[in-house]
Phi, psi and omega in degrees: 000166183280166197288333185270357175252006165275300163017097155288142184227166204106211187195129155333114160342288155337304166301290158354297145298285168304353164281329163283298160331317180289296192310340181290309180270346160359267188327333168343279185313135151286116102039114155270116182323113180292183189328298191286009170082013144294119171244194197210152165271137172284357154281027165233127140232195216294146175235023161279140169328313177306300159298347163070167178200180177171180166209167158287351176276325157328306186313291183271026184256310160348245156352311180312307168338276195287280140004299206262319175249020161061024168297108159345165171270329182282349182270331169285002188263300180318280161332298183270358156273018192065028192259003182257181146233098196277118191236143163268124191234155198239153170054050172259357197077216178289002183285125150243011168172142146233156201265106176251139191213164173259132198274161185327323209247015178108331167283174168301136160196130198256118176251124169257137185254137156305170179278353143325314173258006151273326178317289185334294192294321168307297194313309170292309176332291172332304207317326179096301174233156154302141147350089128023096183282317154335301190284331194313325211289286185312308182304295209279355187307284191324317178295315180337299213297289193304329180263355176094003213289175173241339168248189179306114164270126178263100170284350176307308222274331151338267138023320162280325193283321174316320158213070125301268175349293238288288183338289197278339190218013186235165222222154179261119145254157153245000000 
């Protein structure tokens, strides 16, 4: 068989979490102070469209994202263009809201989130635009590095690890 169906794909939980975590100290780092003896924390940048933009807390709203409810990267693009609809919902159990958008292919498409991933999505939502393929680029660089990793963290792949996860440790709420 080919080499990309031996793969695993996805990610541990475990991996997961310390990858998040590394991303989590991100917003620290400095900046090397330019010609005028200035730095920047480096989770700040430029916040015109043109210029892409992003933060670590953005980064990891992402991830979240993707990870825990098996979002696309086009669908969290969407969510932070103000292309969602965040609905809060109440005597749901672990349901606390859901995100409705229109899908790729024209339809309605709903996801319910815990109360965790509903902050996420109001966070993203607030933003006003998606996250910066540069910085996401950058952010995840930085975590590799912090986190030890030796390839590449694919965030797409998230999307397989939600359901592994799902599989081994996760429960059907209605």
């Amino acid at each position: 068989p080919p080499a990309k169906l031996k793969k695993e794909k996805g990610y541990a939980i475990e991996e997961i979490e310390s990858f998040y975590a590394a991303v989590c100290d991100w917003e620290t780092a400095m900046t090397k102070p330019d010609r005028f003896g200035r730095s920047h924390p480096r989770g700040v940048v430029a916040r015109g469209r043109r210029d892409g933009w992003g933060d670590a807390q953005g980064v990891r709203d992402l991830l979240l994202m993707r990870a825990r409810f098996g979002m696309h990267g086009s669908e969290i693009d969407r969510l932070a263009s103000g292309k969602a609809v965040i609905k809060r919902v109440h005597g749901q159990g672990e349901i606390a809201g859901t995100v409705r958008f229109t899908h790729k292919h024209r339809g309605d498409h709903i996801i319910s989130v815990d109360a965790q991933g509903l902050a996420a999505a109001q966070r993203l939502h607030a933003r006003g635009g998606p996250i910066s393929k540069s910085f996401l680029r950058t952010a995840l660089r930085h975590a590799e590095k912090k986190a030890g990793w030796k390839e590449r963290f694919l965030p797409g792949s998230l999307r397989h690890s939600f359901i592994t996860i799902a599989k081994g440790a996760g429960r059907e709420v209605k």
